[in-house]
C-alpha positions in Angstrom: -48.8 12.2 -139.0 -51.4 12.2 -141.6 -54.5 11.5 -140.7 -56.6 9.5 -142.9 -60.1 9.4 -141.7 -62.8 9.9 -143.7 -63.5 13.2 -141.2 -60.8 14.2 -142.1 -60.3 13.5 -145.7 -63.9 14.5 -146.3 -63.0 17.8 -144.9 -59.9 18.3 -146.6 -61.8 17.2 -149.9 -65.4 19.1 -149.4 -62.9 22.5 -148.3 -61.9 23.6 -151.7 -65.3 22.3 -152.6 -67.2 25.1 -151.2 -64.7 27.6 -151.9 -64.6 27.1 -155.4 -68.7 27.3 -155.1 -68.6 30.2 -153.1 -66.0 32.1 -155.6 -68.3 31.5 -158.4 -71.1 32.4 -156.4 -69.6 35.6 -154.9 -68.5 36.7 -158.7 -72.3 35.7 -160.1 -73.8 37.8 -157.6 -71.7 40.0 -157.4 -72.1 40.6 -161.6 -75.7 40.5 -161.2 -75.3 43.5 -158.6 -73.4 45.5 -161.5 -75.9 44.6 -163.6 -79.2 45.3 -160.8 -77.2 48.9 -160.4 -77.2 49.9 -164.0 -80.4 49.6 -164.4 -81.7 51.0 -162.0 -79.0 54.0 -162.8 -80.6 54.0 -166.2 -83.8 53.9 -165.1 -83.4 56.3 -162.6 -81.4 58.6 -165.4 -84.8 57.9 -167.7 -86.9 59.4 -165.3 -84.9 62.6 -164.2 -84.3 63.4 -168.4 -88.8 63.1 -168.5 -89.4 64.7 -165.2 -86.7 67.6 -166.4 -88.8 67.6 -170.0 -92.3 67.7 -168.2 -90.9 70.9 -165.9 -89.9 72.9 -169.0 -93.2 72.2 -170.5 -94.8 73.2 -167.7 -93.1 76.7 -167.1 -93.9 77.1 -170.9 -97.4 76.5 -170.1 -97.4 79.1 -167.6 -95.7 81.6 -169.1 -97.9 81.5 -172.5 -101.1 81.4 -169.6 -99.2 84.3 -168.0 -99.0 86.5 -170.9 -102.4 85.7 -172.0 -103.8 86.9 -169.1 -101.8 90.3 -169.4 -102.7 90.9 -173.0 -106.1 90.1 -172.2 -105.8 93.1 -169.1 -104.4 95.1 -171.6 -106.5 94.9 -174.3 -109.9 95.7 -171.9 -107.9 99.0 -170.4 -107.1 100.0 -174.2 -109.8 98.7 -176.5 -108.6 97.9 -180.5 -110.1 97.5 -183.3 -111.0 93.5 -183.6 -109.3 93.1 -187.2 -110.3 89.2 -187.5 -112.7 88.5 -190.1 -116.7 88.5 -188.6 -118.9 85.8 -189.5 -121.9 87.7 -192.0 -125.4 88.0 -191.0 -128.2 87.7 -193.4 -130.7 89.9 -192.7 -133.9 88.9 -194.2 -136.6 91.0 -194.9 -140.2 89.1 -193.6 -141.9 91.3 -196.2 -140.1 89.8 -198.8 -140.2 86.2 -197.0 -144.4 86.7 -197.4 -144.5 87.9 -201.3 -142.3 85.3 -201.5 -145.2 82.8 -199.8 -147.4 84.6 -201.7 -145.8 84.1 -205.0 -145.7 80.4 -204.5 -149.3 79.8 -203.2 -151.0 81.8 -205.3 -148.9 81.2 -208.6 -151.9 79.5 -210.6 -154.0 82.1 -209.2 -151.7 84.9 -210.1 -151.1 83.6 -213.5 -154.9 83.0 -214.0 -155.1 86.8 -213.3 -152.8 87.7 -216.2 -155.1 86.3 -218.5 -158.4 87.8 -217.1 -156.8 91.3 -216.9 -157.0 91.4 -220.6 -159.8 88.3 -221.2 -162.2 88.3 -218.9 -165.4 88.9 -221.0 -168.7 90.4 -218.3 -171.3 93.2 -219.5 -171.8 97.2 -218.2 -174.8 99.3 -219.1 -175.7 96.9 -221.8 -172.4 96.6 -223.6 -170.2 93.8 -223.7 -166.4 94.3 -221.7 -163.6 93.1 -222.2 -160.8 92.8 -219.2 -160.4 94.5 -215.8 -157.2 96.6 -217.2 -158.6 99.3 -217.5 -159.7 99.5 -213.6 -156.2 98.2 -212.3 -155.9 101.3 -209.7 -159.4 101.1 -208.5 -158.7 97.4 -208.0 -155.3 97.9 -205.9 -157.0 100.8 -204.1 -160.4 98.5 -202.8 -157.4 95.9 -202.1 -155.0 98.2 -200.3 -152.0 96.8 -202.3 -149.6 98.4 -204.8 -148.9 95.0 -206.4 -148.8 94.1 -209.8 -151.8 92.8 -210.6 -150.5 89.1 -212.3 -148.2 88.7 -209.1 -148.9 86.6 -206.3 -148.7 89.2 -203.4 -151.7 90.7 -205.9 -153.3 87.1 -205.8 -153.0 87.1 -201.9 -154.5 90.4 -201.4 -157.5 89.3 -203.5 -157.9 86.1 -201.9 -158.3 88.3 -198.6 -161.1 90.5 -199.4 -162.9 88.0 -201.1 -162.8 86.1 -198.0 -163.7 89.2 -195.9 -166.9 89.6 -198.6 -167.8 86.1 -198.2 -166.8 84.9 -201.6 -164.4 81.7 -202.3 -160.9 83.0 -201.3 -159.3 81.8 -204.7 -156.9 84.5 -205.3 -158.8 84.9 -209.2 -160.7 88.0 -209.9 -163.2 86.0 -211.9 -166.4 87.7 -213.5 -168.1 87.4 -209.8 -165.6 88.9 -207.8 -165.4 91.6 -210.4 -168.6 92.3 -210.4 -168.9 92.5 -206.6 -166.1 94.6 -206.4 -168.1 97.2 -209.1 -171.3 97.0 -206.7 -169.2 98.2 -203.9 -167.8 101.2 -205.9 -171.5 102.2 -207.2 -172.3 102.2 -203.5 -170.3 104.5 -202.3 -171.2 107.4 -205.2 -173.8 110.2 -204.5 -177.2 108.6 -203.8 -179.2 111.6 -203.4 -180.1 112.7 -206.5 -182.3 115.5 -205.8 -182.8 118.6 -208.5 -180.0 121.2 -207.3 -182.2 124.5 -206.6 -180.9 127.9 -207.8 -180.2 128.8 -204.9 -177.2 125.9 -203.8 -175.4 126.5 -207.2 -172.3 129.3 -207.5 -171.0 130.1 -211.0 -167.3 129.3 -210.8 -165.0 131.3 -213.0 -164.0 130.3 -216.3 -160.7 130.1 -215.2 -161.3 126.6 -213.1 -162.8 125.2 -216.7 -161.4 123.1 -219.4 -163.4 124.9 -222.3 -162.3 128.9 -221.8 -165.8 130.0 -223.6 -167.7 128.0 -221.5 -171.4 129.5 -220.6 -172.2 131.1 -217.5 -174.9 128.6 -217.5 -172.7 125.2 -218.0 -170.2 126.6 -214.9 -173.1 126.2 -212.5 -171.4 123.9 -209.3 -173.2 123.1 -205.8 -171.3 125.6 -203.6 -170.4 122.9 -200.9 -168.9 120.8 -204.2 -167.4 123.7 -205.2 -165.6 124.5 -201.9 -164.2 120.7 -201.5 -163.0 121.2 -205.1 -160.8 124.3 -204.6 -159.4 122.5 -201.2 -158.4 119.4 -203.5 -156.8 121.0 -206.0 -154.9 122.9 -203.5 -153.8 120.1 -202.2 -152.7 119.0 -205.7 -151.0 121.8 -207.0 -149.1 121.7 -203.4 -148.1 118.1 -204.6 -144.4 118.1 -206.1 -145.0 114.8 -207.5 -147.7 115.9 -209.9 -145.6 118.9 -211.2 -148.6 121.3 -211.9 -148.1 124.4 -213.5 -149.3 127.2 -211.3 -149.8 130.8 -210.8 -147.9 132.7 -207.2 -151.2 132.4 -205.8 -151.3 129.3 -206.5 -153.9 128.5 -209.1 -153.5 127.1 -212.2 -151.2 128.3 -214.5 -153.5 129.5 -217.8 -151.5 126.6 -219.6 -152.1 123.7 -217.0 -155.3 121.4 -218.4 -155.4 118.8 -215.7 -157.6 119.3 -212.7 -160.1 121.7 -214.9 -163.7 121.0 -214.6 -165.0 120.0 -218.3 -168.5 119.6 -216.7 -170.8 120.4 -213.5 -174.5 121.3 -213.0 -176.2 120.2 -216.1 -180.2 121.3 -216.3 -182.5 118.2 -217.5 -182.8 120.1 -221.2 -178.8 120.2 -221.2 -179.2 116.6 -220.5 -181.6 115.6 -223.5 -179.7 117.5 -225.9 -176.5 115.5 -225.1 -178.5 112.7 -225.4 -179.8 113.5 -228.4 -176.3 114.2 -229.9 -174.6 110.6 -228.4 -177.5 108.0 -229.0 -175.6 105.0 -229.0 -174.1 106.0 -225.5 -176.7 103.9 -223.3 -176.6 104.1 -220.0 -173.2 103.1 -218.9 -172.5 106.8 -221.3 -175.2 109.5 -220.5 -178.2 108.8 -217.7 -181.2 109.6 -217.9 -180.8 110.9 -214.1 -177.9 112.0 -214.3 -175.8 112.9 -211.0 -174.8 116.1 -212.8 -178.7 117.2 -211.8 -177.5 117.8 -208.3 -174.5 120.0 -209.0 -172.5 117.5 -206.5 -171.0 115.7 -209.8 -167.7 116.9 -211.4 -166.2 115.7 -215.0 -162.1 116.8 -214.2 -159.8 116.8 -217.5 -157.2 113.6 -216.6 -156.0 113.6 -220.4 -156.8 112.4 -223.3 -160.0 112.9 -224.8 -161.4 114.4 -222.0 -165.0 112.4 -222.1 -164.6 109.9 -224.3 -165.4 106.3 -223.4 -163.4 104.3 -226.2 -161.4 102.1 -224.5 -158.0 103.2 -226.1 -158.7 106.5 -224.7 -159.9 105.8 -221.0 -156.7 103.4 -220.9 -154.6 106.5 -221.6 -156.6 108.4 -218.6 -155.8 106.0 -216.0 -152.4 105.7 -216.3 -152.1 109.3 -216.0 -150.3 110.9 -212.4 -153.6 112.9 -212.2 -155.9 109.9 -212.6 -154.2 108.2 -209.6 -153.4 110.6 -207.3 -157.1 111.1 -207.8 -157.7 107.4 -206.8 -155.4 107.5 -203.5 -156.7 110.8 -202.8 -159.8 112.1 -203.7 -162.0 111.0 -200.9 -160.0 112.8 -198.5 -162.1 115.8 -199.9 -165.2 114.1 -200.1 -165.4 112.7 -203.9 -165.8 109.1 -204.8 -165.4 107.8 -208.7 -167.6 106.6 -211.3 -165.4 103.8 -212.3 -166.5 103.9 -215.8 -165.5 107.0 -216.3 -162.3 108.3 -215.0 -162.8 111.8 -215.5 -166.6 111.8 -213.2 -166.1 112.7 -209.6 -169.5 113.0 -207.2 -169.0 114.9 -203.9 -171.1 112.2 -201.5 -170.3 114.4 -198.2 
C-alpha cells in the first residue's frame, strides 16, 4: 500500500535529492583533489630540478676551490717565474725633484743672472768691468755647485750663501753680492807681505819654467812655496783627466807648457822695471807691493797669453782643464787665487 504522507513523500522526494548533490559534490572534490595533487607534483618536481641544479653547482664550487688550493701547494713547493704583466714603478730622483723647485722659484732670478753674467757693469783697480763670466768657476767653487750659472739650482745656491753672509737671499748676483763675494777671495790670499830674505829662497831649475832662458835671478822661489809646488804638480801630472805630458819620473815632459812657473821671487827693482814697461796696468795689473816680494806668489802658464789681462785672453785661461782643476784643487796644497788673474797663485800656509 502506498503510503502517502508527507514523511514519506518528503523522503522519497529529498532521497534522490541529496544523492544527486552528493554525486556532484563527490566528483567536484574529487577533481579539485586531481587538481591539489598536480600541483603539488609540479611543485614538488620544481624544487627537486633547483635543488639538483644548486648541488651541481656546488660540487663545481668545490672542486674549482679544491684545485686552487693544490695549485696554490704546488706552486710554493716549486716556485715559477710570475709571467703576468707587473704594475711599473716610477722612481723619482729627489735631486731632480729640488732643481726642479729650484728651477721654478728662482726662474726670474735665474734669468736675471743670464743677463748680469755678461752685463753687469762694477769697477776693479780703477778700471771699469764688465760681467762676472769671466769668474764663473770661482763663483761655483765659493757656492759649492757645478750648476750652470743662468739655471735656477745656480739661483738657489746663491740665494743660500747670500743668506748665510747676511745679504737679501734674492737668488741675483747683483753688483753687491759680487763684490762681497770678491772681498772674501782677497781675504783668503797671502797677507804677510814681508821682503823674502836670501836665505828662504831656492833657485828652481829652469826645467819647472815657462821661459827656458830664464835668469838664475828670476827662478828665485820661497823654499816652503817651492816644496808645496812640486807636491801639486805631482798630484797633477798623476791626474788622467788633465792628460799631461810627462817624463818616467814623472816630470814634465820638455814639450808640456801648462803647470810651468812664468814668474816667482821678483826683487823691488825687477818690480819698477815692469812697471815702467806696462804703465797703463794700474793696480788691478802690477802692485806696487807686490806678493811676488815674498817669494810665496807663483804666475803658472794656464794658456793663452800667459799674463795678459785682456779679457779675450783671460776668458780663454779659465776655461782651460788646468785653470779648473787649479780652482777645485789648489788649496789642498796651500795656494789660494788672485781672481783677477788666473795664472797668480800665493802659497798662504
Amino acid at each position: 500500500m502506498l503510503d502517502l504522507s508527507s514523511k514519506s513523500f518528503g523522503a522519497i522526494n529529498l532521497a534522490p535529492r541529496r544523492t544527486v548533490f552528493s554525486f556532484y559534490a563527490s566528483d567536484y572534490f574529487a577533481g579539485e583533489k586531481s587538481h591539489v595533487r598536480f600541483a603539488v607534483k609540479s611543485t614538488m618536481k620544481y624544487f627537486r630540478v633547483h635543488i639538483a641544479l644548486v648541488f651541481v653547482a656546488l660540487v663545481v664550487l668545490l672542486g674549482v676551490a679544491s684545485f686552487e688550493a693544490r695549485s696554490s701547494r704546488g706552486q710554493s713547493q716549486s716556485p715559477k717565474p710570475d709571467s703576468r704583466v707587473k704594475p711599473t714603478v716610477l722612481v723619482t730622483d729627489p735631486r731632480n725633484a729640488v732643481a726642479g723647485n729650484a728651477a721654478s722659484i728662482f726662474a726670474a732670478a735665474a734669468e736675471r743672472n743670464a743677463a748680469l753674467q755678461n752685463e753687469l757693469v762694477w769697477t776693479f783697480g780703477g778700471k771699469q768691468q764688465r760681467g762676472w763670466y769671466l769668474y764663473d768657476s770661482l763663483i761655483n767653487q765659493s757656492l759649492n755647485t757645478q750648476n750652470d750659472s743662468w739655471s735656477g739650482g745656480f739661483a738657489a745656491a746663491l740665494a743660500g750663501w747670500q743668506k748665510k753672509v747676511g745679504l737679501n737671499a734674492s737668488g741675483v748676483l747683483d753688483e753687491e753680492s759680487l763684490n762681497r763675494m770678491i772681498s772674501d777671495w782677497q781675504k783668503n790670499r797671502l797677507k804677510d807681505r814681508t821682503y823674502a830674505q836670501p836665505d828662504q829662497l831656492v833657485t828652481a831649475p829652469v826645467s819647472d819654467f815657462y821661459d827656458p832662458e830664464r835668469l838664475a835671478e828670476l827662478r828665485q822661489v820661497e823654499r816652503e812655496t817651492y816644496a808645496a809646488y812640486k807636491r801639486m804638480l805631482a798630484a797633477a801630472i798623476a791626474d788622467p783627466s788633465l792628460n799631461l805630458a810627462h817624463t818616467p819620473a814623472g816630470e814634465l815632459a820638455p814639450t808640456e807648457k801648462y803647470f810651468r812657473i812664468v814668474s816667482a821671487f821678483r826683487s823691488r827693482e825687477y818690480q819698477d822695471q815692469l812697471r815702467r814697461q806696462s804703465p797703463n796696468a794700474g793696480s788691478a795689473g802690477l802692485a806696487v807691493n807686490s806678493p811676488h816680494f815674498t817669494g810665496r806668489a807663483l804666475d803658472f802658464y794656464v794658456g793663452g797669453d800667459p799674463v795678459d789681462t785682456k779679457d779675450s785672453n783671460r776668458a780663454i785661461q779659465v776655461k782651460t782643464p788646468v785653470y779648473q782643476w787649479l780652482v777645485r784643487n789648489a788649496e789642498r796644497f796651500g795656494f789660494r787665487p788672485y781672481f783677477y788673474e788666473p795664472w797668480h797663485w800665493e802659497y798662504v800656509k
